[in-house]
FIVOGU-356270 format. One record per residue (C-alpha): x, y, z. Coordinates in Angstrom, 3 decimals. Example, Ala and Ser with C-alpha at 12.3 -4.5 7.8 and 13.67 -1.06 7.14 Angstrom:
// residues 2
ATOM        xx        yy        zz
ATOM    12.300    -4.500     7.800
ATOM    13.670    -1.060     7.140
END
This chain:
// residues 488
ATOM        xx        yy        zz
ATOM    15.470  -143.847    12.706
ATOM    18.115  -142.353    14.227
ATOM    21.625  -141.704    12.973
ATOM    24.858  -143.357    14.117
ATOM    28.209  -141.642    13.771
ATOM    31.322  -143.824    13.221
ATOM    34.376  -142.136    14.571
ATOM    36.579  -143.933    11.333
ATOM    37.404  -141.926     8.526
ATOM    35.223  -143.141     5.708
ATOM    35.324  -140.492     2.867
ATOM    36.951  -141.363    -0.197
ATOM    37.491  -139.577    -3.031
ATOM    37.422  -140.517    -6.621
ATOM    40.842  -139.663    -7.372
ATOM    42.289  -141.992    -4.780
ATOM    43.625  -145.421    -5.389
ATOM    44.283  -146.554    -1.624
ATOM    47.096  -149.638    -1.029
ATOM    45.061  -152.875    -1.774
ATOM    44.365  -153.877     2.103
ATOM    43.147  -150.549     2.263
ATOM    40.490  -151.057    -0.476
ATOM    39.621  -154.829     1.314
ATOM    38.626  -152.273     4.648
ATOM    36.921  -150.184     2.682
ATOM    34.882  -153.057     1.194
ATOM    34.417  -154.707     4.486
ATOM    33.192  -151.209     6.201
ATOM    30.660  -150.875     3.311
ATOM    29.790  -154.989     2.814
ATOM    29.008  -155.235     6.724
ATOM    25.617  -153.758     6.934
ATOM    24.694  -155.252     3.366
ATOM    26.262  -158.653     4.652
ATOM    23.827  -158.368     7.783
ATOM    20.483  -157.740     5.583
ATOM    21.468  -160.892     3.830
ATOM    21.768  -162.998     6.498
ATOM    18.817  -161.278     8.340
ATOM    16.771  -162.015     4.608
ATOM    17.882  -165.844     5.060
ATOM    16.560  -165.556     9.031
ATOM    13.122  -164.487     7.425
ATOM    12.933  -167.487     5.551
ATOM    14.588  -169.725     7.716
ATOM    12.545  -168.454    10.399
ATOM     9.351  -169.772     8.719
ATOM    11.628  -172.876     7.362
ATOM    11.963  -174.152    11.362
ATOM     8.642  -173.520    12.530
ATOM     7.021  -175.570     9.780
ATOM     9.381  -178.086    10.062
ATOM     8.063  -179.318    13.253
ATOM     4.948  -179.921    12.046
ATOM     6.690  -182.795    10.221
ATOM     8.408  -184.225     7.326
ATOM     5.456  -183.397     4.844
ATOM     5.792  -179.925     6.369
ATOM     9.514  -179.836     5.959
ATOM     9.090  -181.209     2.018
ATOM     6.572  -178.041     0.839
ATOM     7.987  -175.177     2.586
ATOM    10.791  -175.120     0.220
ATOM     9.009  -175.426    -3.047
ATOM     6.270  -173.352    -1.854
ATOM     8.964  -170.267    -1.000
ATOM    10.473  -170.852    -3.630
ATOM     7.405  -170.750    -6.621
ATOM     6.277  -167.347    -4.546
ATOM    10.250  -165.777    -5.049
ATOM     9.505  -167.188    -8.743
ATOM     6.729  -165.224    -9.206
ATOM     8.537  -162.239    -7.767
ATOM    11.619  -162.394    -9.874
ATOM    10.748  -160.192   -12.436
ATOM     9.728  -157.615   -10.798
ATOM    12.116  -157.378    -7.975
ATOM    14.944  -157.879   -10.517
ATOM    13.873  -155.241   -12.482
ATOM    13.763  -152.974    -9.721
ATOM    17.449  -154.514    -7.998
ATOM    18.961  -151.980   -11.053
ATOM    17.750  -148.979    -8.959
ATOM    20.728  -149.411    -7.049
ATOM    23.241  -149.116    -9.964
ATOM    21.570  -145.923   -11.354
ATOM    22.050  -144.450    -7.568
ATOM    25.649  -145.838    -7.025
ATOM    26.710  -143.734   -10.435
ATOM    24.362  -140.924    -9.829
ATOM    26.371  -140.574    -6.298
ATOM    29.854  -140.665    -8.549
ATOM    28.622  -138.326   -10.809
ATOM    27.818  -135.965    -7.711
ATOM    24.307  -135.680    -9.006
ATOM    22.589  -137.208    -5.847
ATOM    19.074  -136.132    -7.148
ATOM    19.042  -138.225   -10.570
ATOM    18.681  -141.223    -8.045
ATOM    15.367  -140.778    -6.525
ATOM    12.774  -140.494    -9.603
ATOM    13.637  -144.401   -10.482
ATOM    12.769  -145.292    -6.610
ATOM     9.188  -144.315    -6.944
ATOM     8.635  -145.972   -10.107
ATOM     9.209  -149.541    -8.040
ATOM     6.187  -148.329    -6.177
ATOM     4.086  -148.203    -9.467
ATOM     5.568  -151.681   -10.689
ATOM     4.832  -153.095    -7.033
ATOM     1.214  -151.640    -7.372
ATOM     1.043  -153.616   -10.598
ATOM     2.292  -156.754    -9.273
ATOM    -0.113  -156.381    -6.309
ATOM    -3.113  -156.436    -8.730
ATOM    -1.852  -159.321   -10.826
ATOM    -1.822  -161.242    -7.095
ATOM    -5.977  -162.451    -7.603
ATOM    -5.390  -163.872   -10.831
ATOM    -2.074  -165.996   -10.163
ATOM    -3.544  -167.373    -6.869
ATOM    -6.539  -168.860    -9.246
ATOM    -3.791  -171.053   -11.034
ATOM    -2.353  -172.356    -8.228
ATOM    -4.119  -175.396    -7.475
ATOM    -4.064  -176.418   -11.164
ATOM    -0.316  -175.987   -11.164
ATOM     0.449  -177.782    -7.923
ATOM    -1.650  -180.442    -9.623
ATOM     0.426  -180.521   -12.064
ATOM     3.758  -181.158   -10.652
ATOM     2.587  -184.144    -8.940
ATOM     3.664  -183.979    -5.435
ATOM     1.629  -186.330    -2.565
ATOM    -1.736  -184.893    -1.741
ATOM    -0.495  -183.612     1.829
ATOM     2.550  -181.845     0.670
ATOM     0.451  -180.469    -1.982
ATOM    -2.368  -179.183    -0.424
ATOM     0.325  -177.240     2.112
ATOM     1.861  -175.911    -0.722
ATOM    -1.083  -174.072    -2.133
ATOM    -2.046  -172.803     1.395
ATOM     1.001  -171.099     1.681
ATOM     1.069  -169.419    -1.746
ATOM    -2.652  -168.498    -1.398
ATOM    -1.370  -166.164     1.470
ATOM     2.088  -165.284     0.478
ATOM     1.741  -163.789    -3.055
ATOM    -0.035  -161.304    -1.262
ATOM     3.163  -159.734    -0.462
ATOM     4.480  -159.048    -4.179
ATOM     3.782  -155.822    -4.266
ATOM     5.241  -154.948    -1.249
ATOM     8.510  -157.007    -1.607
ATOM     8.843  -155.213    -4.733
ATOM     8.796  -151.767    -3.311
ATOM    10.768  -153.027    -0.248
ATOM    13.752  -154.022    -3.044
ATOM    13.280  -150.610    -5.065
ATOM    14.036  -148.543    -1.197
ATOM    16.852  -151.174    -0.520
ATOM    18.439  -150.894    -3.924
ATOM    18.482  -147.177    -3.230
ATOM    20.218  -146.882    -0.044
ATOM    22.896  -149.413    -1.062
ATOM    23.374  -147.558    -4.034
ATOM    24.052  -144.269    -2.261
ATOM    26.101  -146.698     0.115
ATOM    23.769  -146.472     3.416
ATOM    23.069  -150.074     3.658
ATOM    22.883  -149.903     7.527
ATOM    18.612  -148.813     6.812
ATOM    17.765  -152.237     4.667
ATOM    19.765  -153.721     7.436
ATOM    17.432  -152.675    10.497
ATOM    14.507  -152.784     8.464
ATOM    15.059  -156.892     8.041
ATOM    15.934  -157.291    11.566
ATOM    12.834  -155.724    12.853
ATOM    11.280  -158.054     9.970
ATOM    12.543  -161.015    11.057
ATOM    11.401  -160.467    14.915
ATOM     7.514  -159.632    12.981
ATOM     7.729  -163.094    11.141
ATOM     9.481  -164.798    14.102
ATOM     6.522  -163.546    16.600
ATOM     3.844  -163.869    13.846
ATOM     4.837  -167.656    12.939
ATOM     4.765  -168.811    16.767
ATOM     0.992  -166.768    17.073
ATOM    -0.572  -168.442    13.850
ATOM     1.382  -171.860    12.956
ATOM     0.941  -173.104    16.564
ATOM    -2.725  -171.406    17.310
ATOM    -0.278  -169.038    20.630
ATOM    -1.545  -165.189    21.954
ATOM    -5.311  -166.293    21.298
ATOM    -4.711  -166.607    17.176
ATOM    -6.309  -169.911    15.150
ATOM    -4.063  -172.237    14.571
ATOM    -3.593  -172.160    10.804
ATOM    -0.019  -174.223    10.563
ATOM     1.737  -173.973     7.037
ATOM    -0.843  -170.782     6.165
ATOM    -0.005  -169.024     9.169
ATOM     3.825  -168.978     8.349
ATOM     2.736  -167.217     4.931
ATOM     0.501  -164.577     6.634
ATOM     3.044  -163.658     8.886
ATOM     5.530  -162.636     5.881
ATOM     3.058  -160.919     4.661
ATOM     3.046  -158.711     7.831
ATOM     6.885  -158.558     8.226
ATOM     7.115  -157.108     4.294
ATOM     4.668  -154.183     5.525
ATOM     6.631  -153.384     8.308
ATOM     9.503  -153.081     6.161
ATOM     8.218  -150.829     3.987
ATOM     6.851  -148.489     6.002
ATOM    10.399  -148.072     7.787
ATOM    12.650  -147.785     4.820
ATOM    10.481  -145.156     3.292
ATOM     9.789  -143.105     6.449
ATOM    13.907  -142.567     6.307
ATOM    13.597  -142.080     2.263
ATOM    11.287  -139.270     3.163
ATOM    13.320  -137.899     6.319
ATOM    14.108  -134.407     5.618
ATOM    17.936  -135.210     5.671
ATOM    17.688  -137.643     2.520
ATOM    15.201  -135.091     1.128
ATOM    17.271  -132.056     1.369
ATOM    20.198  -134.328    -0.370
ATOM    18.276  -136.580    -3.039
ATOM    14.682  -135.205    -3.468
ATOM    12.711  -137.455    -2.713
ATOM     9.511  -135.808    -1.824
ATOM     9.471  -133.978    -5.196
ATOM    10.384  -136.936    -7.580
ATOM     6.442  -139.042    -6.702
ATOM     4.903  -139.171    -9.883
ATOM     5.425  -141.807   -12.514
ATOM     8.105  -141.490   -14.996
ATOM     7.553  -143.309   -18.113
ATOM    11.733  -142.604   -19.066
ATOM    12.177  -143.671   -15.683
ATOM    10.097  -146.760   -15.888
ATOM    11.831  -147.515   -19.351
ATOM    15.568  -147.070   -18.071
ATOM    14.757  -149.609   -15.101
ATOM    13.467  -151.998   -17.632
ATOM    15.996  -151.945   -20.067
ATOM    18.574  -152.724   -17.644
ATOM    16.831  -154.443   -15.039
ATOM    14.749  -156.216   -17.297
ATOM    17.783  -159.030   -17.795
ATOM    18.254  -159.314   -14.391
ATOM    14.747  -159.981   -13.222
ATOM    14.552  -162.538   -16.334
ATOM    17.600  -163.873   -14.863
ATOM    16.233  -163.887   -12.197
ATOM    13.321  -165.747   -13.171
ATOM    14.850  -168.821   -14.738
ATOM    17.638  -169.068   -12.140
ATOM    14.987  -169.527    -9.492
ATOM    12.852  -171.331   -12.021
ATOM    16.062  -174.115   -12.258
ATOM    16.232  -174.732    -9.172
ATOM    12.670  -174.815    -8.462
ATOM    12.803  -177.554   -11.156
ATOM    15.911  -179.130    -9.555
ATOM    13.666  -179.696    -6.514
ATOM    10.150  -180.475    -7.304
ATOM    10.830  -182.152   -10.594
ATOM    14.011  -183.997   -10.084
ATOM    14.422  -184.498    -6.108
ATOM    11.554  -185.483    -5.519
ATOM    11.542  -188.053    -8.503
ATOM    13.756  -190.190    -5.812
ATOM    11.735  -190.085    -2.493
ATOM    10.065  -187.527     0.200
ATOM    13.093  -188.338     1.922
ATOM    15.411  -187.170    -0.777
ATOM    12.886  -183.791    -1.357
ATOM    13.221  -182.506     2.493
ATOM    17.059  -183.588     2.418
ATOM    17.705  -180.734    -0.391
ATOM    15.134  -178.352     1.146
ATOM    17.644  -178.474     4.251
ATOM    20.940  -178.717     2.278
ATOM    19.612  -175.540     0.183
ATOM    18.792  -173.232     3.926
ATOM    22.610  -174.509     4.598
ATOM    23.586  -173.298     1.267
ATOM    22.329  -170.157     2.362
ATOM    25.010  -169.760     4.900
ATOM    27.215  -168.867     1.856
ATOM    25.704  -167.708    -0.912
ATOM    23.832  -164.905     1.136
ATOM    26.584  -163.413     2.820
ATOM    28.559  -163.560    -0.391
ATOM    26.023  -161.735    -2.323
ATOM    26.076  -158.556     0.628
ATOM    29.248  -158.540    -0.138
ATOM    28.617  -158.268    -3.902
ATOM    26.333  -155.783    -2.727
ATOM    29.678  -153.328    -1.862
ATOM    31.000  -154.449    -4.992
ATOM    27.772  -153.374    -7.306
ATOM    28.341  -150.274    -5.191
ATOM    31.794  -149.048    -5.251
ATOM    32.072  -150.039    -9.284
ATOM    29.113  -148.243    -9.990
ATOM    30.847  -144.804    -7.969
ATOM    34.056  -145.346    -9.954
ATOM    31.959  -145.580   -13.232
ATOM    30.389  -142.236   -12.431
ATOM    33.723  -140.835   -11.170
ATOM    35.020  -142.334   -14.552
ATOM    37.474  -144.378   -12.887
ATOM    37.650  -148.106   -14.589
ATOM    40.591  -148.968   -13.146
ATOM    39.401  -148.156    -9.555
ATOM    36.512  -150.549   -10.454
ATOM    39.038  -153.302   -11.384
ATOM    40.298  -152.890    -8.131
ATOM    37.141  -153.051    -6.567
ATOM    35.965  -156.071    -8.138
ATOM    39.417  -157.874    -7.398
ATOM    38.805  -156.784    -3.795
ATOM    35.230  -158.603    -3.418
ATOM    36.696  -161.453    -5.120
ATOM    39.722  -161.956    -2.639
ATOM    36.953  -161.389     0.337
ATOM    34.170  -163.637    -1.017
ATOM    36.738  -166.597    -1.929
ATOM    38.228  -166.544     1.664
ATOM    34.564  -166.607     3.186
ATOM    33.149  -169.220     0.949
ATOM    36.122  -171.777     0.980
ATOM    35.925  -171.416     5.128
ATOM    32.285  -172.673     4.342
ATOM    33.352  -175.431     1.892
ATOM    34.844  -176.463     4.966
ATOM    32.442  -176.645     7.264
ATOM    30.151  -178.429     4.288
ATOM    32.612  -181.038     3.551
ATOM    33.815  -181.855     7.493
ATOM    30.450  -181.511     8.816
ATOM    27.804  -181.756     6.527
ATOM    25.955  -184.922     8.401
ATOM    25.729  -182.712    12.241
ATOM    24.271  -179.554    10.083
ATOM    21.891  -182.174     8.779
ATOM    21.082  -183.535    11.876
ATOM    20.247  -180.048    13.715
ATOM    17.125  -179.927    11.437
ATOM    16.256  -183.618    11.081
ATOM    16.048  -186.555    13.468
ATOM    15.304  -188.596     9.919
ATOM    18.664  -191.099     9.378
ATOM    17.498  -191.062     5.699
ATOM    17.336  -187.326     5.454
ATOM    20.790  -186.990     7.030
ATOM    22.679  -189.441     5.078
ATOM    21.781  -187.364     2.115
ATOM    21.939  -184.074     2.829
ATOM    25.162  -184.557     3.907
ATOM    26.170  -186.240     0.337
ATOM    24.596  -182.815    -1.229
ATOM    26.396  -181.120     0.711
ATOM    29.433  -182.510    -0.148
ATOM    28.900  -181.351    -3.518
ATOM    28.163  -177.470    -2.275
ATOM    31.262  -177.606    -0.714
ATOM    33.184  -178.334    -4.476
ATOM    31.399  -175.643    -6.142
ATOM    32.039  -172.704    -3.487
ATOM    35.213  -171.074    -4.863
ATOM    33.558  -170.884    -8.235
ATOM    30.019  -169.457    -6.975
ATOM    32.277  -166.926    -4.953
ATOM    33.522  -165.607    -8.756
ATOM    30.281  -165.756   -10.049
ATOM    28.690  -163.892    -7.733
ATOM    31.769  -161.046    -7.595
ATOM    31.409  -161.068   -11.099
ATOM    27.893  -160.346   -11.962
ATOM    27.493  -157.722    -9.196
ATOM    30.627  -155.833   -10.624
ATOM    28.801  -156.022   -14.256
ATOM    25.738  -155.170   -13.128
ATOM    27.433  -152.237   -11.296
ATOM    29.061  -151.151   -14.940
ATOM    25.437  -151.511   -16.402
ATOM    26.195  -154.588   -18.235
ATOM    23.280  -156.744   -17.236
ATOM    22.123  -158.524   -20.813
ATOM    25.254  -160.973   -21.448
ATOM    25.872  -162.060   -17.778
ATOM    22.426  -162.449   -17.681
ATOM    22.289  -164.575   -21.205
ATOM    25.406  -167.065   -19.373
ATOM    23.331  -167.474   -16.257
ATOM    20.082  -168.255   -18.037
ATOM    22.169  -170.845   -20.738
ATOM    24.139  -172.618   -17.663
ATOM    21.527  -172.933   -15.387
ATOM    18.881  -174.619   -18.274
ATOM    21.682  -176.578   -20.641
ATOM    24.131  -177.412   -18.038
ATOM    22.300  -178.062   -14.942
ATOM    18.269  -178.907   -15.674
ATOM    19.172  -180.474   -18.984
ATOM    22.364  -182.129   -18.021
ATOM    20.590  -183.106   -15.062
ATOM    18.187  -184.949   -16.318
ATOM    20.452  -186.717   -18.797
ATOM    22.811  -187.506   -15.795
ATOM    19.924  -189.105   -14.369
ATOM    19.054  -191.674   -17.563
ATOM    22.450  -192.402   -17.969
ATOM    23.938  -192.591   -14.732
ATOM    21.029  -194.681   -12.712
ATOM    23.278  -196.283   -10.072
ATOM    24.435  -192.004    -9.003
ATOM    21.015  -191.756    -7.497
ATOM    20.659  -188.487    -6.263
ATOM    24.302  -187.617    -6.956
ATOM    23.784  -187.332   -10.922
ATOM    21.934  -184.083   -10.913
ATOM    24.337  -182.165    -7.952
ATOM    27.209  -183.581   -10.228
ATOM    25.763  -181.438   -13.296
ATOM    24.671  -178.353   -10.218
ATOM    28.593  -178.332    -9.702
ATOM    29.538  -178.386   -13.291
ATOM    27.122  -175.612   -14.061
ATOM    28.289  -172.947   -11.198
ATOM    31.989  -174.109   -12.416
ATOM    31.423  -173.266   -15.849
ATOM    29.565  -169.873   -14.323
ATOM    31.908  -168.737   -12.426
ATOM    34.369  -169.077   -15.138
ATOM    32.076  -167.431   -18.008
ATOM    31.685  -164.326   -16.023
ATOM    35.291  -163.937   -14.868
ATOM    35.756  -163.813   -18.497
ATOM    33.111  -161.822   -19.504
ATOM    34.917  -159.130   -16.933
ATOM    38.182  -159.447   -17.886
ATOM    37.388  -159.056   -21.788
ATOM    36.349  -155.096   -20.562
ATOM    33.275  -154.285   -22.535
ATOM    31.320  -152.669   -19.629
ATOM    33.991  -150.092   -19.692
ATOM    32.236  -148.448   -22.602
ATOM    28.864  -149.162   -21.666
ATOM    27.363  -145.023   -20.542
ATOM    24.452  -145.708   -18.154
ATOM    23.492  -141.613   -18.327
ATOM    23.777  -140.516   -21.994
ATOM    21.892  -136.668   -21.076
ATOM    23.132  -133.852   -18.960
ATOM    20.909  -133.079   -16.150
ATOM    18.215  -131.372   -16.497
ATOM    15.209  -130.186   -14.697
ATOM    13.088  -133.316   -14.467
ATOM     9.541  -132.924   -12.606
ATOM    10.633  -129.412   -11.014
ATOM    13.755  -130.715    -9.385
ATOM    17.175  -129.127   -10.136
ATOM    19.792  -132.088   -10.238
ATOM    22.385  -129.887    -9.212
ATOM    26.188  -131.397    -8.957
ATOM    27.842  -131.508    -5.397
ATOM    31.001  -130.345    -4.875
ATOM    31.918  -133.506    -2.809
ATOM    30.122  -136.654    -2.202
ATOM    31.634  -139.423     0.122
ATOM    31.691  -142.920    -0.794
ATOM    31.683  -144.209     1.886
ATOM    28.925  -143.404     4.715
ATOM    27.628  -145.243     7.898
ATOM    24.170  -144.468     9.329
ATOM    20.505  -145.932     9.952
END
């Protein structure tokens, strides 16, 4: 891939503490291409989200639940693995570039042992779709598409260890136009094998799955031919750092460990908050939050690119030893991430039923995805702290208690006070359980603005060693190492 050069000063140096609107540009500059994989990450899914819809409502109802039990599955690993970027982002302020690289090959060892775990889950899948009850069409689309799609664990593991790497030593422009080529893989590969075009079977719902499957591979091959470029060797090692670690593989579990658990049950609520709950009312009420969750999208994915920056730059001040240029980082993302998600509580509230009605001609449909969205749009300012929040922690190291409030809201406030919502508030209909969704990103956002403020992280030391000569590389210190760079 080639490299860009941006004519804008970009180098910062720890020592600095630039005038507030200067730190929001600096954010911005870095955010952008991190901003961009995020919304190119919700074009791959929405990409296979429209062409199954059209094969109709039962279609529309499964795609959702079916995506969403694969990311399940994936959680743990690719949370684990997210931490990668923190150990980078503090490596970089440390000026010890090459401690960074050994933890990116070890997601290639937990993404080879994800792959071979992908046989055994796919022989539980029918007795768990059983299980959750849905109509024998939706159903039987569900398992198609998991059949195929767990097949690219492995691979969307490793893709996440490379990605968490080269936003950690703030080059996010390579995830970037990795997804982008991605997304026009999946785009071409959903219209040659859901609809049967180029001479391919037609293999609807399955062919959707197959084609993500191709789209992860292409990924990974073209975020690690740039980690292997001779310019990122010569800076980070990453030719010399291959071989597995087991301190390297222990450090990415102990702190990304929370995070993927977190990640686990967070996905796991709302997988239960669809399939268990929505589709308790009708089919109709099931594809109305499968559409009201791709709009959600529209927020929450942009918000976390820009939490992205913010895991970044806090993680650079750590290593520079600056807390109080993290605090000003993290104040940053949370002015920019409020501003962008109240213009899309906006949008939500004013024109939730025309959103609904670009991906449904259903009356039914519409009338209630625009009621959930109403709801969305109440909860935005609060899921802009949370998100600002956590990504600050987690670039501080503190994963374990922000992960502990996620996992308690999301069960007790929102599945739990869900369903009591439900018993006790019959005439809400579907507006019981998004009440208690809104309560629990309130009480979220809240909890972790808190959690920040109180100012434990600051004592939290993420590399307790001097360097040393690990696996015949010399982790050398640099005598200056920008912040702040732009290329693919």
């Amino acid at each position: 891939m080639s490299e860009i050069q941006v004519s804008v000063n970009l180098s910062y140096e720890p020592d600095a503490a630039p005038p507030f609107r200067a730190e929001i540009r600096k954010l911005l500059v870095l955010a952008a291409p991190a901003v961009g994989a995020k919304f190119s990450h919700m074009a791959l899914g929405f990409t296979d989200f429209i062409f199954v819809s059209t094969l109709g409502t039962d279609a529309t109802a499964a795609i959702s639940p079916a995506t969403l039990f694969a990311f399940l599955i994936l959680c743990l690993g690719m949370g684990c693995v997210t931490s990668i970027q923190t150990f980078a982002a503090q490596a970089l302020g440390r000026r010890e570039p090459g401690r960074a690289a050994p933890y990116v090959w070890q997601a290639f060892y937990i993404g080879g042992l994800f792959l071979l775990l992908t046989w055994p889950a796919n022989l539980c899948l029918r007795p768990f779709w059983t299980w959750v009850g849905h109509p024998p069409a939706v159903r039987e689309m569900e398992i198609a598409f998991c059949q195929i799609d767990l097949w690219s664990m492995g691979l969307a593991i490793m893709c996440v260890g490379l990605e968490s790497f080269f936003n950690g030593i703030q080059k996010p422009a390579v995830a970037l136009w990795s997804v982008v080529v991605a997304i026009a893989i999946n785009a071409i590969g959903d219209y040659a094998l859901v609809f049967g075009n180029f001479g391919f079977p037609k293999m609807g719902i399955a062919g959707s799955a197959l084609a993500t499957v191709f789209a992860w591979s292409v990924r990974v091959v073209m975020m690690l031919s740039v980690y292997l470029s001779r310019r990122i060797d010569e800076q980070y090692h990453t030719r010399r750092s291959w071989r597995f670690n087991s301190a390297r593989i222990k450090e990415v579990l102990s702190m990304g460990g929370p995070i993927g658990i977190q990640w686990v049950l967070d996905v796991g609520a709302w997988f239960a908050f669809l399939t268990l709950m929505m589709a308790k009312f009708s089919t109709a009420a099931l594809a109305a939050a499968n559409i009201a969750l791709q709009f959600m999208h529209l927020s929450f994915m942009p918000a976390i690119g820009i939490g992205i920056g913010v895991n970044s730059l806090v993680g650079h001040a750590i290593g520079a030893k600056r807390p109080d240029l993290a605090i000003r980082h993290a104040r940053a993302g949370l002015a920019v991430m409020m501003t962008y998600m109240f213009a899309a509580a906006l949008l939500y509230w004013l024109g939730g039923g025309r959103l609904m009605a670009l991906l449904s001609s259903d009356a039914e449909v519409i009338a209630l995805g625009a009621g959930m969205l109403v709801w969305a749009a109440v909860f935005q300012i609060f899921d802009a702290m949370g998100i600002n929040y956590i990504f600050a922690l987690r670039g501080a190291g503190d994963t374990k208690w922000p992960s502990v409030l996620v996992i308690f809201h999301c069960w007790v406030t929102f599945i739990l006070g869900g369903q009591i919502a439900m018993r006790l508030l019959p005439g809400m209909g579907i507006h019981a359980p998004w009440m208690m969704c809104t309560l629990y990103i309130i009480l979220l956002g809240l909890s972790l603005w808190r959690r920040w403020n109180r100012g434990k992280w600051k004592k939290i030391e993420l590399f307790r060693s001097e360097p040393a000569i690990e696996a015949g590389i010399a982790l050398d210190k640099t005598e200056a190492v920008p912040a702040l760079t732009a290329d693919t």
